[in-house]
C-alpha positions as CSV (number, residue, x, y, z in Angstrom):
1,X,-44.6,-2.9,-23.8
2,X,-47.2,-5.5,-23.2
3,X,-49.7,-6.9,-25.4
4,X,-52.6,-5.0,-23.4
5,X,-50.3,-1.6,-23.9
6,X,-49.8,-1.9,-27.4
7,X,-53.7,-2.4,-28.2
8,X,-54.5,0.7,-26.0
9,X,-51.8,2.5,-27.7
10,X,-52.8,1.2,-31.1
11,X,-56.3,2.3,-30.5
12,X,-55.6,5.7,-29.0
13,X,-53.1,6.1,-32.2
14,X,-56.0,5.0,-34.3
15,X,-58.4,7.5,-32.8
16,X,-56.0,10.5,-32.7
17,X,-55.4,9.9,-36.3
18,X,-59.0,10.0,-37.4
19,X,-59.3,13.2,-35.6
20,X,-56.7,14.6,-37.2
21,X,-57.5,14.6,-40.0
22,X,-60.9,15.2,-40.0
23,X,-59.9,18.2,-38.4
24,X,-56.8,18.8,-40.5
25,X,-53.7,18.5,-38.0
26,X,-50.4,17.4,-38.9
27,X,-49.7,15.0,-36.3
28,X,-47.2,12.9,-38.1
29,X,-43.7,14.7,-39.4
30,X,-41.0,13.5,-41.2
31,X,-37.6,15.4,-41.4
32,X,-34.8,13.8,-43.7
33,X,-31.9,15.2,-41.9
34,X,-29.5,14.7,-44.5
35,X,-29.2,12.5,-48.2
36,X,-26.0,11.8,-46.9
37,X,-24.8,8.2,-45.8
38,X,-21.3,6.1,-45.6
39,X,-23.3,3.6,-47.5
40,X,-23.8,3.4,-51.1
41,X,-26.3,0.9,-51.8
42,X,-27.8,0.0,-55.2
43,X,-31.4,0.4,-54.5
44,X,-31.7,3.3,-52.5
45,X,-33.9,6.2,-53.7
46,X,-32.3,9.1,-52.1
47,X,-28.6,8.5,-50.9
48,X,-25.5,10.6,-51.6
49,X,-21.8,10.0,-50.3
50,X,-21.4,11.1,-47.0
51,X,-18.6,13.9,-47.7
52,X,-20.3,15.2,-50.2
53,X,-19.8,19.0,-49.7
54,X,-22.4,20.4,-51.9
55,X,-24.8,18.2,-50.0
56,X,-23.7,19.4,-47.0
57,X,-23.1,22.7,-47.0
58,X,-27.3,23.1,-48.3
59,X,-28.9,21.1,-45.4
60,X,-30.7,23.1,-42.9
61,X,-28.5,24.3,-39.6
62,X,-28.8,23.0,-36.8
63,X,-30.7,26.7,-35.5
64,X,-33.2,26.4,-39.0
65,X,-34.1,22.6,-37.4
66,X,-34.5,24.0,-34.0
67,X,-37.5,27.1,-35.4
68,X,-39.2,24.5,-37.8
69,X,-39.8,22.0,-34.8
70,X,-41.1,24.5,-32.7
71,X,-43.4,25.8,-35.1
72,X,-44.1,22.0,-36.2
73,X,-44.8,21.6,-32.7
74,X,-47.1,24.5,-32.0
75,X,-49.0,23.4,-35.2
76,X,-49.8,20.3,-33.0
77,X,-47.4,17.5,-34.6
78,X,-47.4,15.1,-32.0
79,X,-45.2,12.4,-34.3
80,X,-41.8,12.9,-35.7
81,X,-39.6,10.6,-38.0
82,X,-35.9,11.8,-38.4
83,X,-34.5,10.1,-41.4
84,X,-31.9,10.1,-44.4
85,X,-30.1,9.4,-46.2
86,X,-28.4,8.6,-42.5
87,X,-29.1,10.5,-39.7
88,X,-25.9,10.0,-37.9
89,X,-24.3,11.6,-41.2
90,X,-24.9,15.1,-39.1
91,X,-22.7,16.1,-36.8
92,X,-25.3,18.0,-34.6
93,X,-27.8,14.9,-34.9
94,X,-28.1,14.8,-31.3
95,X,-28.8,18.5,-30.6
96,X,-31.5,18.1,-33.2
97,X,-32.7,14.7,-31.8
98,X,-32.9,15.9,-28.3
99,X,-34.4,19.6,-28.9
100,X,-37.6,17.1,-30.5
101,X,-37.3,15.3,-27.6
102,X,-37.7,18.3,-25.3
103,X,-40.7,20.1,-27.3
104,X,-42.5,16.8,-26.7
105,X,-42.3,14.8,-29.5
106,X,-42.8,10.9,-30.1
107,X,-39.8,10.6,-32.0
108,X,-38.5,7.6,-34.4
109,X,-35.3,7.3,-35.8
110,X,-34.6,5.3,-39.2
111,X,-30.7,4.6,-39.2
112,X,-28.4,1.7,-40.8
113,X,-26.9,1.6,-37.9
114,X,-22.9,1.7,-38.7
115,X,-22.5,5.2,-37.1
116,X,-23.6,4.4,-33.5
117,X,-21.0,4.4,-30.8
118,X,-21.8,4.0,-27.1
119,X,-21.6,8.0,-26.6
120,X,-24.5,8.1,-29.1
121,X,-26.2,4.9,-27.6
122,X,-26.0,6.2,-23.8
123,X,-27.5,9.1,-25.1
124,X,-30.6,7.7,-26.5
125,X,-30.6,6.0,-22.9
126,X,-31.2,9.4,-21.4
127,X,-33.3,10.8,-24.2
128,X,-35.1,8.0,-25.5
129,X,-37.1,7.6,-28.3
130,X,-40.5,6.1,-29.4
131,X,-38.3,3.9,-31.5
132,X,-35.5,2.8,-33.5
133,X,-35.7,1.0,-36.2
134,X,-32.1,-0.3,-38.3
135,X,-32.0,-1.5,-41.6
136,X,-30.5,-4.8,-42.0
137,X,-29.3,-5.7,-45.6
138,X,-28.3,-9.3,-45.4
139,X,-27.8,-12.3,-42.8
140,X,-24.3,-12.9,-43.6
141,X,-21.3,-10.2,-44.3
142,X,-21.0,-11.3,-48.1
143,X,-24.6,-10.2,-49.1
144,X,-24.6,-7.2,-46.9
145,X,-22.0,-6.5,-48.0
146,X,-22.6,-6.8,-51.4
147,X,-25.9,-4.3,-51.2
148,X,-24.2,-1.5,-49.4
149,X,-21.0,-1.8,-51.7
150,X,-18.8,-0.6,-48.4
151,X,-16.5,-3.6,-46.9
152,X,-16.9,-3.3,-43.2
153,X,-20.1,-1.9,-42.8
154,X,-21.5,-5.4,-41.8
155,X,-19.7,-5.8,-38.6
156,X,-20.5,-1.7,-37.8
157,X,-24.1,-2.6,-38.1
158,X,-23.7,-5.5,-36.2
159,X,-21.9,-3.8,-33.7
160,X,-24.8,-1.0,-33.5
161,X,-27.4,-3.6,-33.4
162,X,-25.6,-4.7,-30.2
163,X,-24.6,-1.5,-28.4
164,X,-28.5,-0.7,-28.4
165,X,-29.7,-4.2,-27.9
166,X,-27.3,-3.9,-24.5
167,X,-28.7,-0.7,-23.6
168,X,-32.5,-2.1,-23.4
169,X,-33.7,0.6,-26.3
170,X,-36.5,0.6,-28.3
171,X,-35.2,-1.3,-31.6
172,X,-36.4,-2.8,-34.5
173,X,-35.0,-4.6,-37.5
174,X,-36.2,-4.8,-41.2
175,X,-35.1,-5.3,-44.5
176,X,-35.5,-4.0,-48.2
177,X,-36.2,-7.4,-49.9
178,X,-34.2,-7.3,-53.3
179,X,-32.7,-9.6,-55.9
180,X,-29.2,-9.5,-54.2
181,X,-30.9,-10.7,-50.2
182,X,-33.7,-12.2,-51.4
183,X,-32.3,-16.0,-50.3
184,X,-31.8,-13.9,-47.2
185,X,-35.2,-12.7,-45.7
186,X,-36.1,-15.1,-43.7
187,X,-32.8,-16.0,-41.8
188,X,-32.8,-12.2,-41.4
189,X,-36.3,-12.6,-40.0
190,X,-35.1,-15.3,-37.7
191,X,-32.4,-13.6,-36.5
192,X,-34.3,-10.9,-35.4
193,X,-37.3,-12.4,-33.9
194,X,-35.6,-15.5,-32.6
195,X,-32.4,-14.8,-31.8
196,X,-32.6,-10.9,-30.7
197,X,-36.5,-10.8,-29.6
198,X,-37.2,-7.9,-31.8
199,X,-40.0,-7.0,-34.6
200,X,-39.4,-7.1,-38.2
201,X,-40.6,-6.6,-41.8
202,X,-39.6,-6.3,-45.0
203,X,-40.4,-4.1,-48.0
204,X,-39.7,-4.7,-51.2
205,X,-41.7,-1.3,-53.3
206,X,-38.2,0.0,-54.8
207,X,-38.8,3.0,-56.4
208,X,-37.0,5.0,-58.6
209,X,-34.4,7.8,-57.4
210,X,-36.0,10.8,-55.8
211,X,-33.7,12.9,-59.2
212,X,-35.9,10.1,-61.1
213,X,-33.1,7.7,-62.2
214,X,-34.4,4.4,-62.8
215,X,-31.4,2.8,-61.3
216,X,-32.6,1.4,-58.5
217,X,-35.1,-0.9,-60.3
218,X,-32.5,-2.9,-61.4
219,X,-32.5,-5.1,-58.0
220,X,-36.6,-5.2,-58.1
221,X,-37.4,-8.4,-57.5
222,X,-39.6,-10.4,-59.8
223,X,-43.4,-9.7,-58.8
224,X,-43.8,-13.1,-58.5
225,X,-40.9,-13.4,-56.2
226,X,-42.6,-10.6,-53.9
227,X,-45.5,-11.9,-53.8
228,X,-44.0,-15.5,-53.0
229,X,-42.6,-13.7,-50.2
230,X,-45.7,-12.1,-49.1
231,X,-47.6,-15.8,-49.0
232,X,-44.8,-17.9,-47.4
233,X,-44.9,-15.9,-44.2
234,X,-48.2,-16.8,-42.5
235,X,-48.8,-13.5,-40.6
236,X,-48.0,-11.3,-43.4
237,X,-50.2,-13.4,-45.7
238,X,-52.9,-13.6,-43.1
239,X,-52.5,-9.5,-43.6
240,X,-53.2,-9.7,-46.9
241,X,-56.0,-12.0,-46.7
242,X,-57.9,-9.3,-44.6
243,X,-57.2,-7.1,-47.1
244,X,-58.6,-9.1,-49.4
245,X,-61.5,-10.2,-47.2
246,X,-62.4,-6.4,-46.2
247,X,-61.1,-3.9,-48.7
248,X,-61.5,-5.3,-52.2
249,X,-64.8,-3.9,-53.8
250,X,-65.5,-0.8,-56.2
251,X,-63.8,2.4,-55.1
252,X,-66.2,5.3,-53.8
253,X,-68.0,7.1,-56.1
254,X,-67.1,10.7,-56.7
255,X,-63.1,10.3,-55.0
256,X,-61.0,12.5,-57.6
257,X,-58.3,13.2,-55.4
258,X,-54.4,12.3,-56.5
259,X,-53.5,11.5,-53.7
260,X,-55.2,8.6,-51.3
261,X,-52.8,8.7,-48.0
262,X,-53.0,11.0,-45.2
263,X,-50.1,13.3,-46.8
264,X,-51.5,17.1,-46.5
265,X,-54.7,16.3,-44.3
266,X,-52.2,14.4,-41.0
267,X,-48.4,14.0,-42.8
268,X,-46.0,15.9,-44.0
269,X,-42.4,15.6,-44.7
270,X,-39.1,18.1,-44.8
271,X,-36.3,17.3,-47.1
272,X,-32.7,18.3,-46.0
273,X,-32.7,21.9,-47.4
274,X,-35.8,22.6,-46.0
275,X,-38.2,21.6,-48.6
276,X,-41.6,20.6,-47.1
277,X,-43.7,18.2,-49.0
278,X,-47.1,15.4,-49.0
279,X,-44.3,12.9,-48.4
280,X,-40.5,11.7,-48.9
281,X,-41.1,10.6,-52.5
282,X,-43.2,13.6,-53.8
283,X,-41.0,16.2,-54.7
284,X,-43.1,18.0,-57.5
285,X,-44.2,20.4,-55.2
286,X,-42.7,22.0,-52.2
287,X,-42.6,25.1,-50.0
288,X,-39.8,26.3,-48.7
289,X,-39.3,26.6,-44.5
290,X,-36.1,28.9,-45.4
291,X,-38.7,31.5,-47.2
292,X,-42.0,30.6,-44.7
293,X,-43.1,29.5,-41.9
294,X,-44.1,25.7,-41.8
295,X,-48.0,27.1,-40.9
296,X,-47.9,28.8,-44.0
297,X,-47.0,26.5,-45.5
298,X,-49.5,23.7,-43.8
299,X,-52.7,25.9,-43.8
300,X,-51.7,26.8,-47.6
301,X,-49.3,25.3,-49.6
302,X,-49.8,21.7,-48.8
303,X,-53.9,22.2,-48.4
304,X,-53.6,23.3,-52.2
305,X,-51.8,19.9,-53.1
306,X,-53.8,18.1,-51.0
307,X,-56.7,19.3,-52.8
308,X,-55.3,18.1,-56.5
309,X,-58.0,16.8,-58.2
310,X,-57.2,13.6,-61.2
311,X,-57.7,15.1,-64.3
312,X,-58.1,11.7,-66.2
313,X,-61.2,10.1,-65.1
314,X,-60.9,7.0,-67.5
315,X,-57.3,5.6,-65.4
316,X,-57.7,2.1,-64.7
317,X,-57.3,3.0,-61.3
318,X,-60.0,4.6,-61.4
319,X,-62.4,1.9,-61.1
320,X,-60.1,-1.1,-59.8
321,X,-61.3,-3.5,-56.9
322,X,-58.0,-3.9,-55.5
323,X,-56.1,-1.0,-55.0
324,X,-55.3,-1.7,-51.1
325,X,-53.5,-4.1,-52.4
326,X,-51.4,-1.8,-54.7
327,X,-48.6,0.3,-53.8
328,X,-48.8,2.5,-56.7
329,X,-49.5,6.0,-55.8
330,X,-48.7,10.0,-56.8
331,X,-45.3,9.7,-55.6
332,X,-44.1,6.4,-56.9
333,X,-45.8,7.2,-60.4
334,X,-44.2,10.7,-60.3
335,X,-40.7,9.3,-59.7
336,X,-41.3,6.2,-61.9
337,X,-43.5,7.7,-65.0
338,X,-43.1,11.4,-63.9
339,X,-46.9,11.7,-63.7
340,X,-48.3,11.4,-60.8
341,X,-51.9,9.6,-62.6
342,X,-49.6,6.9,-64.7
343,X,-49.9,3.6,-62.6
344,X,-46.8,1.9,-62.0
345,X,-47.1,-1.0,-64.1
346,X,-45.0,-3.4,-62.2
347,X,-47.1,-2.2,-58.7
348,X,-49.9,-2.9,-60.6
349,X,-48.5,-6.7,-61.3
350,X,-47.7,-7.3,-57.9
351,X,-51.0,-6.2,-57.2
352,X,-52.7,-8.6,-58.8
353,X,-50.6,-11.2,-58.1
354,X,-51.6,-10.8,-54.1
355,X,-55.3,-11.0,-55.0
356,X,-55.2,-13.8,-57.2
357,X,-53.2,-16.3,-55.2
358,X,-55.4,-15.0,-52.3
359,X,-58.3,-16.7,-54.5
360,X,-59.7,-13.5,-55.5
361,X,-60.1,-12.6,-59.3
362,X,-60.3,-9.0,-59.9
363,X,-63.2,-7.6,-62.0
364,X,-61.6,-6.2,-65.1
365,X,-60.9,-2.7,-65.1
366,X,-60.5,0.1,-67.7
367,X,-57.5,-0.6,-69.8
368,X,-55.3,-2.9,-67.6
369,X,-53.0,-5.5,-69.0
370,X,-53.3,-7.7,-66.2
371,X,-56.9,-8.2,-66.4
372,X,-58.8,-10.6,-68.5
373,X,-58.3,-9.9,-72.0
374,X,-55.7,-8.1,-70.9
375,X,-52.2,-8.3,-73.2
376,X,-50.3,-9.8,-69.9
377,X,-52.9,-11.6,-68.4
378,X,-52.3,-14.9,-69.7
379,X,-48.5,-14.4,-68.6
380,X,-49.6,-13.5,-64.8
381,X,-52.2,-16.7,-64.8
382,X,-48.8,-18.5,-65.1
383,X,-47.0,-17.1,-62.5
384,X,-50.8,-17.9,-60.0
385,X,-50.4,-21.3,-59.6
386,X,-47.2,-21.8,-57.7
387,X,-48.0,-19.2,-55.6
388,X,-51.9,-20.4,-54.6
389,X,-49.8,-23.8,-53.3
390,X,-47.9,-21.2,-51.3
391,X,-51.0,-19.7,-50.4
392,X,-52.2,-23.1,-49.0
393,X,-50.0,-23.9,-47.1
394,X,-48.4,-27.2,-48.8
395,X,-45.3,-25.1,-49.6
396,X,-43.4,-23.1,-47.3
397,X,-39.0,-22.9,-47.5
398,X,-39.1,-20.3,-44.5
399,X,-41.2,-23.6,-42.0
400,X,-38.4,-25.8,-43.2
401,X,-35.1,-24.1,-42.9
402,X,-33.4,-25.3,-39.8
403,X,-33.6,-22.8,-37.1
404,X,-30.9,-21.4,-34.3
405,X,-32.0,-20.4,-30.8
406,X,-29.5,-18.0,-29.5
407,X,-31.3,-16.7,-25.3
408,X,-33.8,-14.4,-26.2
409,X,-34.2,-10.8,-24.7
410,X,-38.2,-10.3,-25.0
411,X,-39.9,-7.9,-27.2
412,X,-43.7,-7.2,-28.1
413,X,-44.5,-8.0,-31.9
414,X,-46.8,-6.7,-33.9
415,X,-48.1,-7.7,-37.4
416,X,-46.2,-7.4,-40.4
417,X,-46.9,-4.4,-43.0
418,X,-46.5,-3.3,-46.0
419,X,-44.6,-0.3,-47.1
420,X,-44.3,1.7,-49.9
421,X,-40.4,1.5,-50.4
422,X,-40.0,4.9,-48.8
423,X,-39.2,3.5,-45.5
424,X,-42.2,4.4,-44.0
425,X,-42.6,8.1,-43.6
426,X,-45.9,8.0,-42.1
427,X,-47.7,9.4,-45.2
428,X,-48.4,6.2,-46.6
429,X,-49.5,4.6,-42.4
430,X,-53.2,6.7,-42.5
431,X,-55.3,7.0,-45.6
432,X,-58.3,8.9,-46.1
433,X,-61.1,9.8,-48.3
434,X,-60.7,6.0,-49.4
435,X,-62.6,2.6,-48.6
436,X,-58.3,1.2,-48.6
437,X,-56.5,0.1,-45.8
438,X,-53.1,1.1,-45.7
């Protein structure tokens, strides 16, 4: 795609999406095929071992998948994301896969990659999607490794990389930046970009389990670490600083809604058995497609959700100046806090952080620790100094590590985003009602 087709599309996606959901369409789905995956890594919110019968014998057929994306379709969804757990984990992957394709839809695949074999591959040649994009968990086999806790699955991944990389398909790369491949990111990053010729990003919002175990906050990194991250890679910082330069201010008077994204007004998502949702992470309410049709439950269920109002006016949230700079939301407070108007504190950190070694200094805000006066400001004013000379530009590791140039195979790149540790359902990709940026 060239740099001319990628604005037009950008701006026709833009455009579609602000008619949506002014008009109330749900143009972006997302349909977790199955929590099942041969991996088991430590920081995933939602994974299950892949023979695990119970698991299986509850996710939707293959015929179930086949009504709701008609009727997803005839609703006018235009955008589809098939995710896990793994996708491949389902036998009938590709019946589902390419009935989506048939009805129409744009349709991206999140996979780790280990399960793809050239059958699969040559498939996706014939049928192929909007985009793939594989999760890569370390440079070198000891820290992938390490993360996914299966031996082999490095070389599988790197072995799916290739089969689609040969085939000329639609792939990107990313990451889930944690405490175990943090020294990792950017020779990840260069592999990617440098040696393959393919986009990536990084994400590192872990969130608690989607059953609300706090496990997989145990390979958070530090806030300051993310953040570091966030400054020593000049396009994603530049990112932030038009966040910063656009989006920071007082939040419109008179907003009272939970939730801030486009989940219920342009989004929605479908969990394995069938559960439909605002997104991936919220799971506090859901309709059932095995009891109702998905209309019924777009024009009903989810337009009730949608329509929560916060019932705690005084949240610090309430009146802070940087929240496009936050990932704390309904979803990641539910699963964190189990209350979807609790801030998650350590979002809230990060958030702060970002501003501040941006050079901007948030007014203070209702009862936030990180402000001034605040019981951890003093500790966060330590940690902005090291990363402002990040900021500037007088300290950078990722400009100084040697690089390898491998031949190149040439692919369109677009800037770097932030995510909200979900993977990217789409939810999160269109706010509304809100002055943020997502």
């Amino acid at each position: 795609m060239s740099a001319f087709e990628e604005r037009s599309y950008g701006q026709l996606s833009l455009a579609v999406h602000a008619r949506g959901q002014q008009t109330r369409i749900p143009l972006n789905g997302t349909i977790e095929l199955s929590n099942r995956c041969p991996l088991a890594c430590s920081h995933c919110y939602n994974n299950l071992p892949i023979g695990d019968s119970e698991a299986r014998l509850g996710e939707l057929t293959t015929d179930e998948h086949r009504r709701i994306i008609d009727e997803m379709v005839e609703a006018g969804c235009l955008w589809l994301l098939l995710t896990g757990g793994e996708i491949l984990a389902r036998k009938d992957f590709l019946e589902i896969y390419t009935h989506a394709k048939k009805r129409g839809l744009l349709v991206t695949l999140f996979t780790n990659g280990t399960m793809i074999t050239p059958e699969i591959a040559d498939h996706l040649v014939r049928f192929r999607p909007f985009a793939i994009e594989i999760t890569l968990y370390g440079r070198t086999r000891e820290t992938y490794e390490r993360l996914t806790q299966v031996p082999g699955s490095y070389d599988r991944c790197m072995r799916g990389i290739a089969l689609l990389m040969e085939r000329g398909l639609p792939l990107k790369l990313k990451t889930v930046a944690v405490n175990v491949n943090r020294h990792e990111i950017w020779d990840m990053k260069r592999f990617a970009e440098e040696e393959l010729g393919v986009e990536f990003k990084f994400d590192g919002m872990i969130n608690a389990r989607i059953d609300c175990s706090s496990s997989p906050l145990g390979t958070r990194l530090r806030a300051e670490d993310l953040v570091a991250l966030d400054m020593e890679d000049a396009p994603r910082r530049g990112e932030w600083a038009r966040l910063v330069r656009d989006h920071t201010g007082p939040p419109r008077k008179g907003i009272g809604d939970v939730y801030h994204c486009g989940g219920g007004l342009s989004a929605f998502a479908i969990d394995p058995q069938g559960k439909m949702s605002i997104c991936v992470l919220s799971h506090a309410d859901t309709f059932d497609l095995r009891k109702g049709s998905f209309r019924e439950g777009w024009e009903q269920f989810l337009l009730k959700v949608r329509g929560k109002k916060v019932t705690r006016q005084a949240s610090k949230c309430a009146s802070c100046h940087i929240r496009a700079l936050c990932s704390t939301c309904a979803a990641t407070a539910e699963l964190e806090n189990g209350d979807p108007e609790t801030p998650v504190s350590f979002f809230c950190e990060v958030a702060h952080l970002r501003a501040q070694a941006l050079g901007f200094v948030p007014p203070a805000h209702g009862d936030c620790e990180y402000c001034e006066g605040g019981a951890a400001h003093e500790s966060l004013l330590q940690k902005v100094g090291p990363l402002r000379q990040i900021a500037s530009g007088s300290h950078h590791p990722a400009a100084r590590r040697p690089m390898v140039f491998l031949p190149q195979i040439v692919a369109a790149k677009s800037p770097p985003s932030a995510d909200c540790g979900s993977g990217g359902c789409g939810s999160c990709s269109t706010t509304a009602n809100t002055d943020e940026a997502a």
